[in-house]
GUFI-475764 format. One record per residue: residue number from 0; residue in one letter; x, y, z of N, C-alpha, C in turn. Coordinates in pm, whole numbers, plus 50000, padded with zeros to 5 digits. Each point is the difference from the previous one (the first is absolute). Example, Ala and Ser with C-alpha at 12.3 -4.5 7.8 and 13.67 -1.06 7.14 Angstrom:
// GUFI-475764
[0; a; [51319; 49431; 50780]; [49911; 50119; 50000]; [50090; 50120; 50000]]
[1; s; [49965; 50105; 49928]; [50082; 50119; 50006]; [49923; 50109; 50073]]
***
This chain:
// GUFI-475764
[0; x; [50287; 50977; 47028]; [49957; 50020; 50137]; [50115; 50060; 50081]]
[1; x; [49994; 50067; 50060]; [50051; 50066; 50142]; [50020; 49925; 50095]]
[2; x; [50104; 49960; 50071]; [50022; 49961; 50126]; [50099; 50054; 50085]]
[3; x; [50035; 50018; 50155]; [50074; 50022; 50091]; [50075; 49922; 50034]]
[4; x; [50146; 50025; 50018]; [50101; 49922; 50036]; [50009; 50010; 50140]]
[5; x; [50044; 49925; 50019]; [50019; 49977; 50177]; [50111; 50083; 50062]]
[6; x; [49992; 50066; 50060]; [50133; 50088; 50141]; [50059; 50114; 49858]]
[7; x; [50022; 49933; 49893]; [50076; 50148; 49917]; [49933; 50059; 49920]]
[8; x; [49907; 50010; 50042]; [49882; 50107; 49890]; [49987; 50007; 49885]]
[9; x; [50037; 49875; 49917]; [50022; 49996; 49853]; [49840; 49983; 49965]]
[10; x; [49994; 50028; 49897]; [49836; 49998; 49937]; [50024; 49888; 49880]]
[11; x; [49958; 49881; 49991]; [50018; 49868; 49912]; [49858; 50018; 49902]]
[12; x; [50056; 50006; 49866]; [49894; 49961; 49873]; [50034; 49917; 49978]]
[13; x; [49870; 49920; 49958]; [49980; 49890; 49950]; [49890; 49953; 49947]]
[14; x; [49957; 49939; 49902]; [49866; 49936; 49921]; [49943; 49922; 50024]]
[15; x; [49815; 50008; 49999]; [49921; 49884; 50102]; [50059; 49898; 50006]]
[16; x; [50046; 49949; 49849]; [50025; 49861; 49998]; [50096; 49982; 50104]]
[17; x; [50091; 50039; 49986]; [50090; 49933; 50105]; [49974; 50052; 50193]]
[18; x; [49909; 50121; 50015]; [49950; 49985; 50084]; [49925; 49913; 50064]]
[19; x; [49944; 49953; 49904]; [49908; 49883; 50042]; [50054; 49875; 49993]]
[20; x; [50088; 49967; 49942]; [50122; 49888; 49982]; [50027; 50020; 50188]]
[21; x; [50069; 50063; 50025]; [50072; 50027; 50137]; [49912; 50002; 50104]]
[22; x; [49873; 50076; 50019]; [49920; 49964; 50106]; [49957; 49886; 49967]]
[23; x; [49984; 49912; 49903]; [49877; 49816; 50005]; [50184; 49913; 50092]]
[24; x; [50061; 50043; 49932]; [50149; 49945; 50103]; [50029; 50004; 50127]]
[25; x; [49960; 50150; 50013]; [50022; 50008; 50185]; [49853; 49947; 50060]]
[26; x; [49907; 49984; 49921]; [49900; 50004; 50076]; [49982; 49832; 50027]]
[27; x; [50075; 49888; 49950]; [49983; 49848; 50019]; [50060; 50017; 50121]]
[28; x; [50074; 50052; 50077]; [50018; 49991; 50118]; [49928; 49939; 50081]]
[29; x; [49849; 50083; 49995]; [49916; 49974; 50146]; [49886; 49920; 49921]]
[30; x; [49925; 49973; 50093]; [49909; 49882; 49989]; [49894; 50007; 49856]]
[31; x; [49973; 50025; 49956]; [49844; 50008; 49948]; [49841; 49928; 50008]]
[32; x; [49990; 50117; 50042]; [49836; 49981; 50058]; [49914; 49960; 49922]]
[33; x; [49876; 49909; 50030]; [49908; 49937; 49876]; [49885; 50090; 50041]]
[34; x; [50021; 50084; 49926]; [49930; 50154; 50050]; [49909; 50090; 49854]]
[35; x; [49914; 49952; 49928]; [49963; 50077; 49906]; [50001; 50134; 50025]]
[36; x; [49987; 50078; 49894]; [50006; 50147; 50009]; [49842; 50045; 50091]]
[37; x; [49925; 49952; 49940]; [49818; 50044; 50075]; [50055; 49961; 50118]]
[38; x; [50055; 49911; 50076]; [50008; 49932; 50137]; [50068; 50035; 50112]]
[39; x; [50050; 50102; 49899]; [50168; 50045; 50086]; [49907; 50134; 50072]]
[40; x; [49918; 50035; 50014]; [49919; 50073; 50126]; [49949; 49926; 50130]]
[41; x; [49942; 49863; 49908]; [49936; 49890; 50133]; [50178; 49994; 50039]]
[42; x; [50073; 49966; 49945]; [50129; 49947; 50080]; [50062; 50123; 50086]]
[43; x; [50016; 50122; 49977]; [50051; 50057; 50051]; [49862; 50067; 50154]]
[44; x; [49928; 49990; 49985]; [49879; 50033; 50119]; [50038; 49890; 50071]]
[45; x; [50011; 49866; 49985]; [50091; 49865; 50082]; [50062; 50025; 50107]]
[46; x; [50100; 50080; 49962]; [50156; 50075; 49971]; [49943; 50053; 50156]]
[47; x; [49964; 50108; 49938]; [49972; 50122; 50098]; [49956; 49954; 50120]]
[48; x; [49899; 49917; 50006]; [49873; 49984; 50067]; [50091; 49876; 50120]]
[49; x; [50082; 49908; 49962]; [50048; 49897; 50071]; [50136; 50097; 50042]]
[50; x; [50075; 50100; 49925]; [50064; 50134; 50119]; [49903; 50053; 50095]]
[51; x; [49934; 50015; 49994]; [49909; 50072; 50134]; [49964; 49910; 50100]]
[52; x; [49998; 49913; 49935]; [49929; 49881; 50136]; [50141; 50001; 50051]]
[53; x; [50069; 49993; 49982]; [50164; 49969; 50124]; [50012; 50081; 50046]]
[54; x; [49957; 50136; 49957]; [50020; 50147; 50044]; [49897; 49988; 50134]]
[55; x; [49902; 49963; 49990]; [49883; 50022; 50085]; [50021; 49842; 50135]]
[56; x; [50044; 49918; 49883]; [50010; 49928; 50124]; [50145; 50038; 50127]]
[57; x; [50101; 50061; 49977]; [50118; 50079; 50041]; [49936; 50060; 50097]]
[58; x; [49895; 50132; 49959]; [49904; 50078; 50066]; [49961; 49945; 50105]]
[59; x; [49952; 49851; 49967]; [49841; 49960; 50082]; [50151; 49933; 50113]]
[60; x; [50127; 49945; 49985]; [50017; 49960; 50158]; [50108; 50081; 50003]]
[61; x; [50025; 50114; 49987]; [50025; 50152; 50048]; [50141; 49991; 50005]]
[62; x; [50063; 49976; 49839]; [50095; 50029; 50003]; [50012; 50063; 49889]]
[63; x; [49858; 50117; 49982]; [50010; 50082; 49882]; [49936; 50167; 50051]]
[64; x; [50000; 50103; 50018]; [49955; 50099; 50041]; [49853; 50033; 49879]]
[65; x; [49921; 50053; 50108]; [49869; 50056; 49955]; [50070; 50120; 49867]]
[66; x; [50087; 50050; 50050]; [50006; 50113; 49888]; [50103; 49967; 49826]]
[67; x; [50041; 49877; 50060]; [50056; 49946; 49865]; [49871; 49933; 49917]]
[68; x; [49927; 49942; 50081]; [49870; 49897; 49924]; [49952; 50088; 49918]]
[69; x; [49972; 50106; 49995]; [49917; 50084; 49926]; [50034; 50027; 49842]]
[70; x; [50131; 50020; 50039]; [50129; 50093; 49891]; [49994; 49853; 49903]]
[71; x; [50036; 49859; 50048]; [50047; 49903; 49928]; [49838; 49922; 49891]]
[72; x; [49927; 49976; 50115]; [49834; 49944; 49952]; [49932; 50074; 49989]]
[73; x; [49968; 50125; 50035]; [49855; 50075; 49943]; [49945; 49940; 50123]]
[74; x; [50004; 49944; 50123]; [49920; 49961; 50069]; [50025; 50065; 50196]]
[75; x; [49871; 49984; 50017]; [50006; 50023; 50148]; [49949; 49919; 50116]]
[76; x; [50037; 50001; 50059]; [49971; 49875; 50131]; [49886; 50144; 50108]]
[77; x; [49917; 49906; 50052]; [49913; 50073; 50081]; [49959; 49895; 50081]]
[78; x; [50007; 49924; 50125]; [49905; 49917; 50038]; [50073; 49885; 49963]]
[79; x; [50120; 49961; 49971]; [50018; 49870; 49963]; [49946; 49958; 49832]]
[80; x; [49940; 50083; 49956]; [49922; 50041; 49860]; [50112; 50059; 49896]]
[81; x; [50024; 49947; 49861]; [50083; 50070; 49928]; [49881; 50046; 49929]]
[82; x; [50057; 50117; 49952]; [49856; 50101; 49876]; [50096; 50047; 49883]]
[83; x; [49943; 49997; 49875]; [50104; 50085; 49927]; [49952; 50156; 49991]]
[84; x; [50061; 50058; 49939]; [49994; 50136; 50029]; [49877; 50011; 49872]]
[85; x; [49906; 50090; 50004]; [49914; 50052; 49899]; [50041; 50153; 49977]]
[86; x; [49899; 50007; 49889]; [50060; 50194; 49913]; [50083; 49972; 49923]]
[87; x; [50063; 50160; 49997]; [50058; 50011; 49851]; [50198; 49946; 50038]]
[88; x; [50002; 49981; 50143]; [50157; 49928; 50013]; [49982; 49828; 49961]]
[89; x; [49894; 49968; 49997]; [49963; 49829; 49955]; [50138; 49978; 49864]]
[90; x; [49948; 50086; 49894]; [50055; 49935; 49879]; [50190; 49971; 50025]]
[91; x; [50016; 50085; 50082]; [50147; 49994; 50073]; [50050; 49852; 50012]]
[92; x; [49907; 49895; 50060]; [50031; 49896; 50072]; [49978; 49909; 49864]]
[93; x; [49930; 49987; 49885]; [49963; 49894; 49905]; [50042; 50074; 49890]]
[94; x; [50139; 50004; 49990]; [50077; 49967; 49891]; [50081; 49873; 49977]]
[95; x; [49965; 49984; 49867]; [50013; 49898; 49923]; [50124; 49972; 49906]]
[96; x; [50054; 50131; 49976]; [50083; 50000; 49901]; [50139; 49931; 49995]]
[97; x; [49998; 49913; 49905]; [50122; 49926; 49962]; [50148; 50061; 50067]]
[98; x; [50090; 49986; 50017]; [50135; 50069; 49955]; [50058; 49907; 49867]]
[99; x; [50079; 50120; 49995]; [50096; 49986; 49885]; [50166; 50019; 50042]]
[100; x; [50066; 49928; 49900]; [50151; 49992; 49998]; [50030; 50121; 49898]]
[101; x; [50123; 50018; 50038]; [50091; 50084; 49895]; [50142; 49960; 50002]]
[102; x; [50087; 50037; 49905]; [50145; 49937; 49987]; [50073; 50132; 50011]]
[103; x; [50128; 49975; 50095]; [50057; 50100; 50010]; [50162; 49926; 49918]]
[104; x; [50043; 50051; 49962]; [50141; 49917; 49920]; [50055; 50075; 50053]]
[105; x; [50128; 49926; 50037]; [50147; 50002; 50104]; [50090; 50047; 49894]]
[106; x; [49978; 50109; 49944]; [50133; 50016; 49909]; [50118; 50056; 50075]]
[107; x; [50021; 50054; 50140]; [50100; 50028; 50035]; [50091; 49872; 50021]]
[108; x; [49978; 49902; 49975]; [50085; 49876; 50014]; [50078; 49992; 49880]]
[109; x; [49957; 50077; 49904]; [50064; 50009; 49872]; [50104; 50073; 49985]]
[110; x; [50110; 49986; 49972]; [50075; 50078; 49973]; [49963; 50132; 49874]]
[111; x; [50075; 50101; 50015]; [49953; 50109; 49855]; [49971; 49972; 49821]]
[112; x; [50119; 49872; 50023]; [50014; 49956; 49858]; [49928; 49910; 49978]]
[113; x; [49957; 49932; 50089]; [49903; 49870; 49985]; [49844; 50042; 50020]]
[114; x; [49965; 50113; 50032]; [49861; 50070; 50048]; [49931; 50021; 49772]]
[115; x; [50133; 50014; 49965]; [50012; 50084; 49890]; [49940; 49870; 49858]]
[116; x; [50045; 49920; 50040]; [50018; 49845; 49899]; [49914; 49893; 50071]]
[117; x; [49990; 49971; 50115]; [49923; 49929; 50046]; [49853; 49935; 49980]]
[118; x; [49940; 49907; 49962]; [49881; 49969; 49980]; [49908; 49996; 50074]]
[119; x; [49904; 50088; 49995]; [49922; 50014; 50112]; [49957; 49905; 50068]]
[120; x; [49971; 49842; 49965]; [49958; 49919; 50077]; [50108; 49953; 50072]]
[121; x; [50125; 50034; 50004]; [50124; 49948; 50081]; [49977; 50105; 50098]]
[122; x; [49911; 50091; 50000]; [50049; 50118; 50115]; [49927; 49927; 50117]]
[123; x; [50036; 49983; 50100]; [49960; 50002; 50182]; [49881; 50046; 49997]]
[124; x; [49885; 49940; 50084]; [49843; 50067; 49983]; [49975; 49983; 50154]]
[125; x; [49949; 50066; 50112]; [49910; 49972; 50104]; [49884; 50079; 49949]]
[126; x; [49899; 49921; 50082]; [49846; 50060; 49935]; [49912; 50014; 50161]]
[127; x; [49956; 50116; 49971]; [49947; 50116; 50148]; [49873; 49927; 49974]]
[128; x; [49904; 49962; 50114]; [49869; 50006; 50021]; [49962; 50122; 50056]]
[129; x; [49876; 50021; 49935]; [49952; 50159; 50027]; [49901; 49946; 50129]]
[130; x; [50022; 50086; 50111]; [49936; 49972; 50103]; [49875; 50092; 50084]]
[131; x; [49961; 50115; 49882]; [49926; 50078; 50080]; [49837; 49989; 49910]]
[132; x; [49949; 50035; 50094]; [49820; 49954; 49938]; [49963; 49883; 49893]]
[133; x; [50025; 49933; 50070]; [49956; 49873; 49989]; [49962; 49877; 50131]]
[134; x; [49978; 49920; 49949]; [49918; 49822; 50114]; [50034; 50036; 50115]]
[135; x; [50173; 50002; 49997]; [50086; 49941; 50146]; [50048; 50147; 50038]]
[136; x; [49976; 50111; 49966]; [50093; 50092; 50006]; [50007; 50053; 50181]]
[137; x; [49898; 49975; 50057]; [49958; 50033; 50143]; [50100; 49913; 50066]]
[138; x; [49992; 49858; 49977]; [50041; 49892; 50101]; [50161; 50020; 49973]]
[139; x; [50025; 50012; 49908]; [50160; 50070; 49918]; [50027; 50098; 50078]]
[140; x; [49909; 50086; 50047]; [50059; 50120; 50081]; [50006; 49959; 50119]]
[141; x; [49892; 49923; 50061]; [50075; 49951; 50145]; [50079; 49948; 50029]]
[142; x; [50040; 49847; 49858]; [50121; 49949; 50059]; [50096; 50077; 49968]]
[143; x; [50059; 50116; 49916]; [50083; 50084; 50045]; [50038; 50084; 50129]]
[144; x; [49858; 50019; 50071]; [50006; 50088; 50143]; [50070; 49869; 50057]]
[145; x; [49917; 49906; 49991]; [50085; 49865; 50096]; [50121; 49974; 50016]]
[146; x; [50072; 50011; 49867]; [50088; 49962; 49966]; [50168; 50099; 49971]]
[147; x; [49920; 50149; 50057]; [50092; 50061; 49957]; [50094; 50036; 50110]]
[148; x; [49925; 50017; 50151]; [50091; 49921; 50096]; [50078; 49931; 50024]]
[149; x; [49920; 49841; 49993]; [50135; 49907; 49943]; [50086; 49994; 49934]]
[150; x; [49975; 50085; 49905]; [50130; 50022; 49864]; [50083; 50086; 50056]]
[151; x; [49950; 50103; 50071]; [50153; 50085; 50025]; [50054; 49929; 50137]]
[152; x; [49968; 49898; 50041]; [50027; 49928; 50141]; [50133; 49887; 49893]]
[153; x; [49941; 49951; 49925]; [50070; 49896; 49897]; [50123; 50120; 49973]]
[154; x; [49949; 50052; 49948]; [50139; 50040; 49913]; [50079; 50051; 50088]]
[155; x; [49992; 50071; 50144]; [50102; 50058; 50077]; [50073; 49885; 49994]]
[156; x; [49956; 49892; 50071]; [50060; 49855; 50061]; [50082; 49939; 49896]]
[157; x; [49882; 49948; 49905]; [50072; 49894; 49910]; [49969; 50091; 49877]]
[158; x; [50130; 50109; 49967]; [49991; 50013; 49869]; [50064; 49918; 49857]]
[159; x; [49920; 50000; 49911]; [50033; 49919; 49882]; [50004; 50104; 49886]]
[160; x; [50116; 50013; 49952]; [49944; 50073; 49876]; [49986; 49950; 49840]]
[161; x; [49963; 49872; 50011]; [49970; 49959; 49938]; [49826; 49886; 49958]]
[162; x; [49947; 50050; 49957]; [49821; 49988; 50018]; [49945; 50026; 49866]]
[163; x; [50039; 49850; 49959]; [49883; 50035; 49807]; [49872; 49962; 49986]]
[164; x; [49940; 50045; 50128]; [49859; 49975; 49985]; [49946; 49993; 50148]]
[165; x; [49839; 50025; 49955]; [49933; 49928; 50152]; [49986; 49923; 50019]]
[166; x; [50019; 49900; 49932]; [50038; 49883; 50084]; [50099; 49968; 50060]]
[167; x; [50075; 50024; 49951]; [50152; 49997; 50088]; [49991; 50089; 50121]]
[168; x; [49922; 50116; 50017]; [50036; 50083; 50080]; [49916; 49906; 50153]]
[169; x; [49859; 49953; 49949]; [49947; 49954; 50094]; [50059; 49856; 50051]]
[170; x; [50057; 49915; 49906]; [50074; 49877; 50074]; [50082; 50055; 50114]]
[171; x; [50109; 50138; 49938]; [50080; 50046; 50116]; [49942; 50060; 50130]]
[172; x; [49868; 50017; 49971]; [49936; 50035; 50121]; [49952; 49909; 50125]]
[173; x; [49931; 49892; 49939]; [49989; 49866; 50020]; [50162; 49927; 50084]]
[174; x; [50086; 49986; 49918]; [50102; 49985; 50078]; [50074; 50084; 50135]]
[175; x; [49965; 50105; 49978]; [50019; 50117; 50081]; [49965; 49916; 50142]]
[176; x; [49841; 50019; 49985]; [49887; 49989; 50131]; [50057; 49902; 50004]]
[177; x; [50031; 49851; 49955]; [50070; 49886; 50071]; [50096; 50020; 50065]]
[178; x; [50115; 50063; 49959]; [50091; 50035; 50126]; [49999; 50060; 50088]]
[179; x; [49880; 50125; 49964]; [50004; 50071; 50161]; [49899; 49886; 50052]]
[180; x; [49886; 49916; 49975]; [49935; 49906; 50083]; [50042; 49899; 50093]]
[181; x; [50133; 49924; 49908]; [50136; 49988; 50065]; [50037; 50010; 50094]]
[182; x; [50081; 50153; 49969]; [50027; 50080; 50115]; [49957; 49982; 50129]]
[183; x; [49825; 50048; 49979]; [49923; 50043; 50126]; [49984; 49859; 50079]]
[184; x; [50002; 49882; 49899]; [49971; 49875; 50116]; [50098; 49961; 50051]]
[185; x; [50147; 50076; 49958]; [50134; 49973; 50092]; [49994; 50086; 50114]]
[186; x; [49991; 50094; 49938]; [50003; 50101; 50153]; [49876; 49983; 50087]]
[187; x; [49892; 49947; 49995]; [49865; 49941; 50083]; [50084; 49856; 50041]]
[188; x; [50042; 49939; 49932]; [50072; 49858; 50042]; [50081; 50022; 50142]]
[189; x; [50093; 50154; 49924]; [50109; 49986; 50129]; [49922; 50066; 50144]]
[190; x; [49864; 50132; 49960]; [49988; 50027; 50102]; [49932; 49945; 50080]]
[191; x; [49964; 49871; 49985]; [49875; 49888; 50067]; [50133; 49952; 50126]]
[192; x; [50141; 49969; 49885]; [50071; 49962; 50150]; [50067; 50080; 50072]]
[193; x; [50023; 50106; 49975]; [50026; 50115; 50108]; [49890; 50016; 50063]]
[194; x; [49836; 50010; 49950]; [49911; 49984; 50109]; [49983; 49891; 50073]]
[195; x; [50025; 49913; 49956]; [50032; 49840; 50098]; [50130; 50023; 50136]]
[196; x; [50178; 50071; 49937]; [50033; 50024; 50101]; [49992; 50074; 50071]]
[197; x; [49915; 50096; 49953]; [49971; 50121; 50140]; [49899; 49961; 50118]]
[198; x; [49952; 49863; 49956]; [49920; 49957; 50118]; [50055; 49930; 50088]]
[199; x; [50147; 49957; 50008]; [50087; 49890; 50078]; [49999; 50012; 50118]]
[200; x; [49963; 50177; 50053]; [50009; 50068; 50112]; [49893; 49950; 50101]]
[201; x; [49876; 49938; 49942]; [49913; 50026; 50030]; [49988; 49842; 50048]]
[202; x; [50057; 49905; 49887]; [49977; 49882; 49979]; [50113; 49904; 50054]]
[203; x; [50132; 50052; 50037]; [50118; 49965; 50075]; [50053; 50104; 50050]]
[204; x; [49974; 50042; 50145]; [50049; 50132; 50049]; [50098; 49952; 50033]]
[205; x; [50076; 49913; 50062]; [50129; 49969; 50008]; [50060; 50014; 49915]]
[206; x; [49993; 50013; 49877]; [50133; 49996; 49920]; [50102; 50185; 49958]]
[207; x; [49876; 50058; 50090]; [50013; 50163; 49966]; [50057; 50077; 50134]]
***
């Protein structure tokens, strides 16, 4: 098999077996779903269907624009009424399709001589979720619009250059908004009593 190395363009061979050795490894990571293969359509329509309802409910107390609802659900508001879209843009909105992982191996961490002798299952693996046409791929694109603001707001402020994952990236985000929240109830703290003494004038004119 063929694979891509990560940042140095190396092209990695290697044989199912141990391909498949290395992804059942990275893949105990995350949870596993009690998900038969026939089921994994009912599960992923779930998926989709309980993303749209947050989408629509966002919509319904208007902290979502008419022209995003469309792009994300297939749906339109008329009247307080959601509709989904009919015709030939329908099949757009009810996809089903799984994603998949892939392994990218970190061989630039390797030195030249060790790239050379090394056992492939010692090599460094991150593994890409493929994110386009498939379940979530819509709601994936909004929270990127959402989020891509905030990210270049994050990173001016509090840059880190260090981030092995999304999860890490979002705790730091999370922590972020606590300190500026912080922040804002100090500076509301202090300006309650500067608005308190600017009334002294009013409230002890003698003392002015």
């Amino acid at each position: 098999m063929l694979c891509r190395a990560d940042k140095d363009g190396k092209i990695v061979i290697l044989n199912y077996d141990d391909y498949d050795a290395i992804m059942t490894r990275e893949l105990q990571q995350f949870e596993k779903l009690d998900v038969s293969v026939d089921g994994s359509d009912t599960y992923l329509e779930k998926v989709r269907k309980d993303c749209n309802e947050l989408v629509v409910e966002l919509h319904a107390i208007g902290k979502l624009k008419d022209e995003l609802l469309l792009p994300i659900t297939g749906m339109k508001c008329k009247n307080n009424a959601y509709r989904k879209v009919n015709g030939a843009s329908a099949k757009y909105f009810r996809c089903n399709t799984p994603a998949y992982v892939y392994p990218l191996f970190k061989t630039h961490k390797l030195t030249p001589e060790n790239v050379l002798n090394v056992d492939i299952k010692e090599i460094p693996v991150c593994l890409l979720q493929s994110a386009g046409n498939i379940s979530t791929s819509r709601i994936t694109d909004f929270l990127e619009f959402i989020l891509k603001p905030i990210r270049a707001e994050f990173c001016k402020n509090c840059p880190n250059e260090f981030c092995p994952d999304s999860r890490q990236y979002i705790g730091d985000l999370l922590m972020w908004k606590e300190r500026l929240t912080k922040k804002i109830r100090n500076c509301k703290a202090k300006n309650s009593v500067l608005h308190c003494s600017g009334r002294c004038e009013s409230t002890l004119p003698q003392l002015v």
